[in-house]
C-alpha positions as CSV (number, residue, x, y, z in Angstrom):
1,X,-15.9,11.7,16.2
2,X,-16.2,13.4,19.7
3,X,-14.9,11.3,22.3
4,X,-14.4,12.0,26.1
5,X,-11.2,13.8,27.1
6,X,-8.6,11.4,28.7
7,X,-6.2,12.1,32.0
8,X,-3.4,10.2,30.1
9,X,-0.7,11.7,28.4
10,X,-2.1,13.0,25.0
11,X,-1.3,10.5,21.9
12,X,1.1,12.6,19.7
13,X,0.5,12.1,16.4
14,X,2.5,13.3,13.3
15,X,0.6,14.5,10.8
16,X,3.0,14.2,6.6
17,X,1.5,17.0,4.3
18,X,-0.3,18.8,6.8
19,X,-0.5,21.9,5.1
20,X,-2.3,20.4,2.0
21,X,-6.0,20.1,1.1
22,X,-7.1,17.1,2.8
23,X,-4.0,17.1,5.5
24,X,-4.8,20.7,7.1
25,X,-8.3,19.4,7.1
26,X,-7.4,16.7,9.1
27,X,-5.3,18.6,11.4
28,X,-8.1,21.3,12.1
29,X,-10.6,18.5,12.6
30,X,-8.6,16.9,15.0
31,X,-7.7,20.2,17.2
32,X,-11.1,21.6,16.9
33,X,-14.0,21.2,19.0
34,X,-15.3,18.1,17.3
35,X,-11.7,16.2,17.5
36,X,-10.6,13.4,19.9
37,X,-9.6,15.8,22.6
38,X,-6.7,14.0,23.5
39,X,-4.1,14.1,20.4
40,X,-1.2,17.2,19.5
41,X,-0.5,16.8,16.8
42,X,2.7,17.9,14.4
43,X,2.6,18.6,10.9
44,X,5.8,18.0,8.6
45,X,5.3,19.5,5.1
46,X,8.1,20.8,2.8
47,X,5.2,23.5,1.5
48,X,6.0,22.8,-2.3
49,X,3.2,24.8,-4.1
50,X,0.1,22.9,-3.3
51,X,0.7,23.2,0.5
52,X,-0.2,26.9,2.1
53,X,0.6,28.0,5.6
54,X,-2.7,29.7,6.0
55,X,-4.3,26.3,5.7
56,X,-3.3,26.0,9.5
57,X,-3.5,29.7,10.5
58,X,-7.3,28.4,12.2
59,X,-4.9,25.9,14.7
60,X,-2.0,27.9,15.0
61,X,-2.1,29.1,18.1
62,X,-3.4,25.7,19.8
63,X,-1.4,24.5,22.7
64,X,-1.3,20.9,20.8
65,X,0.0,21.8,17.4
66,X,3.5,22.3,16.3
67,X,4.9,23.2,12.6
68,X,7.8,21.6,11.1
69,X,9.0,22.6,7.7
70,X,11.2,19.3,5.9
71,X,11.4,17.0,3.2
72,X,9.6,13.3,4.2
73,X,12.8,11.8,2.3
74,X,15.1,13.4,5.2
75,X,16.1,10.2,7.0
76,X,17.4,12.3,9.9
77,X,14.6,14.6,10.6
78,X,12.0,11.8,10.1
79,X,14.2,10.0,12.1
80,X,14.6,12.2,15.1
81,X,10.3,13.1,14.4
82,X,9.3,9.6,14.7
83,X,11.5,9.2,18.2
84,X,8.9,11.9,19.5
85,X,5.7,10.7,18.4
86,X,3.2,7.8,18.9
87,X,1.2,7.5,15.7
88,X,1.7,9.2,12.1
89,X,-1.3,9.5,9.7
90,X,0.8,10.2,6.3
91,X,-0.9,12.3,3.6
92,X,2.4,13.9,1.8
93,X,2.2,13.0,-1.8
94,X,2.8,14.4,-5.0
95,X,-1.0,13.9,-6.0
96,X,-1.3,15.5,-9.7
97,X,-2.0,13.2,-12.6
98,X,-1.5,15.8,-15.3
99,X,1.8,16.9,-13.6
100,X,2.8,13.0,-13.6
101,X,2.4,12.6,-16.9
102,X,4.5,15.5,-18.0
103,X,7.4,14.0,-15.5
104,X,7.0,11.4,-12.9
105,X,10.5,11.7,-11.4
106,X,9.5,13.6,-8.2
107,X,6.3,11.6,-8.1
108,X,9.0,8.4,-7.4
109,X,10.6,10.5,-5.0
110,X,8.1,12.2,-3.0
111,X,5.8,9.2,-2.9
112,X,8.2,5.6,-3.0
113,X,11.5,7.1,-1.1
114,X,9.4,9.6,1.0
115,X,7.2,6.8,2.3
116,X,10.0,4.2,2.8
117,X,11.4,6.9,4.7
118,X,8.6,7.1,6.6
119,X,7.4,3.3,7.4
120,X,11.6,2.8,8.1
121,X,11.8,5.0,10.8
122,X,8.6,4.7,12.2
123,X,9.6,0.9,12.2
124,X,12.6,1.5,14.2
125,X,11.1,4.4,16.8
126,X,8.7,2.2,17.8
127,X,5.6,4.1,16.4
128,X,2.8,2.2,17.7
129,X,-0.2,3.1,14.3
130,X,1.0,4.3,10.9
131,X,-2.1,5.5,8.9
132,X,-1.1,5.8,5.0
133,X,-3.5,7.6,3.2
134,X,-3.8,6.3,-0.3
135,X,-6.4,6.3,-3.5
136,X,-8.6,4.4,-5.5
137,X,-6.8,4.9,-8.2
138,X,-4.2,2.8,-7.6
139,X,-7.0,0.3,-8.6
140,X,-7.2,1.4,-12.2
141,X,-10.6,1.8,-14.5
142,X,-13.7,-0.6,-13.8
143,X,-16.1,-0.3,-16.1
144,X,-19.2,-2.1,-13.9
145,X,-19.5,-2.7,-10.3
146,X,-17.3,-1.5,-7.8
147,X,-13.8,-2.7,-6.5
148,X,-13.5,-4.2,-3.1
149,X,-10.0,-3.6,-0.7
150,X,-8.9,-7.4,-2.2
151,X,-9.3,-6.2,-6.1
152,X,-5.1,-6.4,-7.5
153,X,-4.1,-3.0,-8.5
154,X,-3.5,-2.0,-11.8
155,X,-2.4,1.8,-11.7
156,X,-2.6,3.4,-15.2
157,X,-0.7,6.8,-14.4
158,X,3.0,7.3,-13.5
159,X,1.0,8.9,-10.1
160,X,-1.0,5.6,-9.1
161,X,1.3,3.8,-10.0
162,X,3.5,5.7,-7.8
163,X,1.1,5.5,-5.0
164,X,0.2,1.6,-4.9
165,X,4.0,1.1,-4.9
166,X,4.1,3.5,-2.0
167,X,0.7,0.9,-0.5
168,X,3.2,-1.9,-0.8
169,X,6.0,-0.7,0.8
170,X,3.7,0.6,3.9
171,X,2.0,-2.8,3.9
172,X,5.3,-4.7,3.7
173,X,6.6,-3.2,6.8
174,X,3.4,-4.7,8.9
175,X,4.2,-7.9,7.4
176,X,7.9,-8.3,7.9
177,X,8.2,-6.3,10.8
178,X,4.9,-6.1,12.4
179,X,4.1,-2.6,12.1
180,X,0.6,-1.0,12.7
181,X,-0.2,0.0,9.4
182,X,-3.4,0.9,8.0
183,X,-4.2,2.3,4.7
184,X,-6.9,4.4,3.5
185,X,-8.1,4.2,0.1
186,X,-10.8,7.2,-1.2
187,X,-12.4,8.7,-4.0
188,X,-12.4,11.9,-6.2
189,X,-12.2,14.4,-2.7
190,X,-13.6,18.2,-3.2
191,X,-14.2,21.1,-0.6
192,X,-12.7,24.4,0.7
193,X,-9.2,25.1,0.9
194,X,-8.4,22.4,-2.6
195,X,-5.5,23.9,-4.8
196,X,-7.0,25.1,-8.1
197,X,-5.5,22.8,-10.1
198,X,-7.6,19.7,-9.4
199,X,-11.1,20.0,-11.5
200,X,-13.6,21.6,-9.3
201,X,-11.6,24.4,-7.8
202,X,-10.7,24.7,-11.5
203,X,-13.6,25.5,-12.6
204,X,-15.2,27.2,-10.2
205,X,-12.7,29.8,-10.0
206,X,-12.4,30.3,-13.5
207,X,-16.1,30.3,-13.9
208,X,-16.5,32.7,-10.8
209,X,-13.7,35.2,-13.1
210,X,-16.0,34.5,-16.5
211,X,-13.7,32.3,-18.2
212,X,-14.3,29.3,-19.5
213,X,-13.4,26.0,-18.4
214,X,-11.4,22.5,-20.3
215,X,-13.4,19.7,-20.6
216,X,-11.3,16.5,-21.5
217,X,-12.5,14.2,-24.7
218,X,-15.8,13.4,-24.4
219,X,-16.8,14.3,-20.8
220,X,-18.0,10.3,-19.9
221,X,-15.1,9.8,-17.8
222,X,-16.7,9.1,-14.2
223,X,-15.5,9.6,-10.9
224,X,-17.3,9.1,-7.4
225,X,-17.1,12.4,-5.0
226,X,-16.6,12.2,-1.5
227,X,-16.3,15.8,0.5
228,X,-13.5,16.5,2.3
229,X,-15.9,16.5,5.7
230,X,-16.7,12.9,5.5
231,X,-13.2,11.8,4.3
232,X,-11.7,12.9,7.6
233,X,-14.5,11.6,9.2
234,X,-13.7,8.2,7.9
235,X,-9.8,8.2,8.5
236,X,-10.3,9.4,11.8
237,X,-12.3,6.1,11.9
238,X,-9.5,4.2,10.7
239,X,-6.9,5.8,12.8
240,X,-9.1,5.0,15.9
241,X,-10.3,1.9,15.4
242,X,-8.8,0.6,12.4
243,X,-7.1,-3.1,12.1
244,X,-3.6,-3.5,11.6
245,X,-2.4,-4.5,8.2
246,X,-5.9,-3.8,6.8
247,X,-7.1,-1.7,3.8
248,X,-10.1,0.7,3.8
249,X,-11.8,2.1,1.1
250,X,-13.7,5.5,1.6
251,X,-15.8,6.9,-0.7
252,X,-18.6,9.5,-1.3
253,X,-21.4,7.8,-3.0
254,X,-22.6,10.1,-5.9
255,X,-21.0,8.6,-9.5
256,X,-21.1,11.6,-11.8
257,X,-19.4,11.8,-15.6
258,X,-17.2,14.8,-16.0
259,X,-20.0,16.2,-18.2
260,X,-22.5,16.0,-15.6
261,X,-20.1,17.7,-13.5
262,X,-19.4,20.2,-15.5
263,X,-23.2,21.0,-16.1
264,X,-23.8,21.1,-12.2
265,X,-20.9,23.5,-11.8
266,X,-22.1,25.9,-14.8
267,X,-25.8,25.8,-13.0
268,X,-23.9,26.8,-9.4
269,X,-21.8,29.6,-10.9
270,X,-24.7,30.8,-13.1
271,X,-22.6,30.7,-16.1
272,X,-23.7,29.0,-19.8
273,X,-22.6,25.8,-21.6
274,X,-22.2,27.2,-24.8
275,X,-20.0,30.3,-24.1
276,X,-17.8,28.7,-20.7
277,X,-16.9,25.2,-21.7
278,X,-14.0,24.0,-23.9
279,X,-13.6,21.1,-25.3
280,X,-9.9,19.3,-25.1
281,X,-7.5,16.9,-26.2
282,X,-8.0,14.1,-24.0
283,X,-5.5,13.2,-21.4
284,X,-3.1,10.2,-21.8
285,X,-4.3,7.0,-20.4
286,X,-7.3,9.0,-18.7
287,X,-9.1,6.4,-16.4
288,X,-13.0,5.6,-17.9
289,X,-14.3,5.2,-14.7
290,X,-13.4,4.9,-10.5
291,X,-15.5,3.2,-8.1
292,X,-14.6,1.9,-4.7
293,X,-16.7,-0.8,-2.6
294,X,-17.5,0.6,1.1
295,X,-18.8,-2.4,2.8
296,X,-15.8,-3.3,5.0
297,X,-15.6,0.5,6.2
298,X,-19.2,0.4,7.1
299,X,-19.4,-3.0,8.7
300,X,-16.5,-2.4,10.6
301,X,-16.3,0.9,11.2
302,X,-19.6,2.5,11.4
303,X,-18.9,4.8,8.4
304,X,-21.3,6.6,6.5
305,X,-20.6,10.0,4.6
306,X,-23.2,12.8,6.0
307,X,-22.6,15.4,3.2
308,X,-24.9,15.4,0.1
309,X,-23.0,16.3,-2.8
310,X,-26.2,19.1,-3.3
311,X,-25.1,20.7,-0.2
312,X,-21.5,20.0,-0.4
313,X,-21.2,21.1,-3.8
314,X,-23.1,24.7,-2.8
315,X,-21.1,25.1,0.2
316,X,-17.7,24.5,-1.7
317,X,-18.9,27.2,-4.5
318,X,-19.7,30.0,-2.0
319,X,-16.5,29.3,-0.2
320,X,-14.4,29.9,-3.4
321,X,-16.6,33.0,-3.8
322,X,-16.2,34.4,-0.4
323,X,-11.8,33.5,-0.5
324,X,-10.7,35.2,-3.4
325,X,-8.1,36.5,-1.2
326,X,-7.0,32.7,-1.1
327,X,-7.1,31.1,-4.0
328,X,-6.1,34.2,-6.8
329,X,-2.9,34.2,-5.3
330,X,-2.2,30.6,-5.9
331,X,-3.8,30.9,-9.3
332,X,-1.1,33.4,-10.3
333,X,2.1,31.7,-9.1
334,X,1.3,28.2,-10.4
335,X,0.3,30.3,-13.9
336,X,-3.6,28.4,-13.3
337,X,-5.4,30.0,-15.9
């Protein structure tokens, strides 16, 4: 991802949900010593529980970075944003499938208005690369094989189907307006700094406080896991070298069943099937099985996630053990067990 620094102006980019999981990530990658060298970079997040200020305390203080609190369905401060930046790689979302399912109003919002907001203005400022960062599961189930970028989508939960609408409305905008979009299409994502709410932080930090863990129906559900690591690595791909109008899926590579998962979690924490797992009411319209077709990244790209999921997973268990001071807070306001 290192490139050579340039004596041009930097590329500004504006960074949507930069305080989140996969967002701060991104932004720390990019200002760090393995980033492009010549980007700053603004995050806009409205901070709604699942994005933390500290995520960014590592970049705070670097020259390129700025901070701007606001809602992505604020024409005039996207507005006014857009008129002062060159690219925007867009990550806001409301991203929670259990939450979606108990009310998908703000998911509408957040996702469908907050990207038209977005793609509109970045339309009219002139923004020369808009990089929208979606997920496989706007795609659906698949019981065999693997989908490719072409595969129609057939979201089953009021959150994918929230997010391929919000993939159709970016996309429109390069076709009827000829705007630089690109959009980004990944797996099941896990690492440090993930709100405990998704399923490994979930466990691990209950298992890491002796309590036992919710295992929905039967476990068989399957998912493909791509580290955080080598999901910036391939959006920074697609911001740099990505085609316009074009799709990209990213994934990890290692297809586990929620069982599985569960077992290899147990092992890491050293705690026991019998006494820490419990067995639940499945949830509604709960997706068998994801699993997204890599090729065209690959071919195109040069992409090719480094991070085993036996070191990854490791690395992401002793983080949680060793940033209590991070994630028991969050735990307790959001009522997480």
């Amino acid at each position: 991802m290192t490139a050579p620094a340039s004596s041009a102006r930097p590329v500004r980019i504006l960074v949507t949900g930069g305080a989140g999981f996969i967002g701060s990530h991104y932004v720390r990658t990019l200002l760090g010593p393995e980033g492009p060298g010549d980007v700053e970079v603004t995050v806009l997040d409205k901070l709604t529980y699942a994005g933390n200020p500290a995520n960014l305390d590592e970049v705070r203080g670097h020259p390129g970075f700025a901070f701007v609190r606001g809602d992505i369905c604020d024409p005039e401060l996207v507005g006014g944003l857009m008129a002062e930046h060159d690219q925007v790689v867009h990550f806001a979302a409301e991203s929670h499938v259990d939450r979606s399912i108990d009310g998908g109003a703000e998911f509408v919002r957040t996702n469908v208005v907050g990207t038209h907001t977005l793609v509109d203005a970045a339309h009219r400022a002139g923004v020369s690369t808009f990089v929208h960062i979606s997920t496989d599961e706007v795609y659906g189930s698949i019981d065999e094989g693997s989908w490719p970028e072409t595969h129609p989508l057939e979201p089953n939960s009021p959150y994918s189907s929230a997010k391929a609408s919000s993939d159709l409305i970016a996309l429109s905008y390069h076709r009827t307006h000829g705007l630089d979009v690109r959009v980004t299409r990944c797996s099941n994502n896990y690492g440090h700094h993930h709100f405990p709410e998704k399923v490994i932080p979930l466990f691990v930090t209950q298992l890491l406080d002796g309590r036992k863990v919710p295992l929905y129906g039967d476990g068989g559900n399957v998912r493909d896991w791509l580290h955080i690591d080598d999901h910036v690595q391939g959006i920074e791909l697609v911001r740099a070298k990505g085609r316009a109008g074009e799709i990209y899926n990213i994934g990890g590579g290692t297809e586990l069943s929620n069982k599985e998962l569960t077992g290899l979690l147990l092992e890491a924490c050293g705690a026991d099937w019998d006494t820490s797992v419990e067995y639940v009411e499945d949830r509604k319209g709960h997706d068998r099985r994801y699993s997204v077709d890599c090729t065209k990244i690959r071919e195109e790209l040069g992409y090719e996630p480094r991070k085993s999921f036996e070191q990854g997973l490791a690395e992401t268990v002793q983080w949680y053990r060793d940033n209590r001071d991070w994630w028991e807070p969050l735990k307790q306001r959001a009522a997480l067990g």
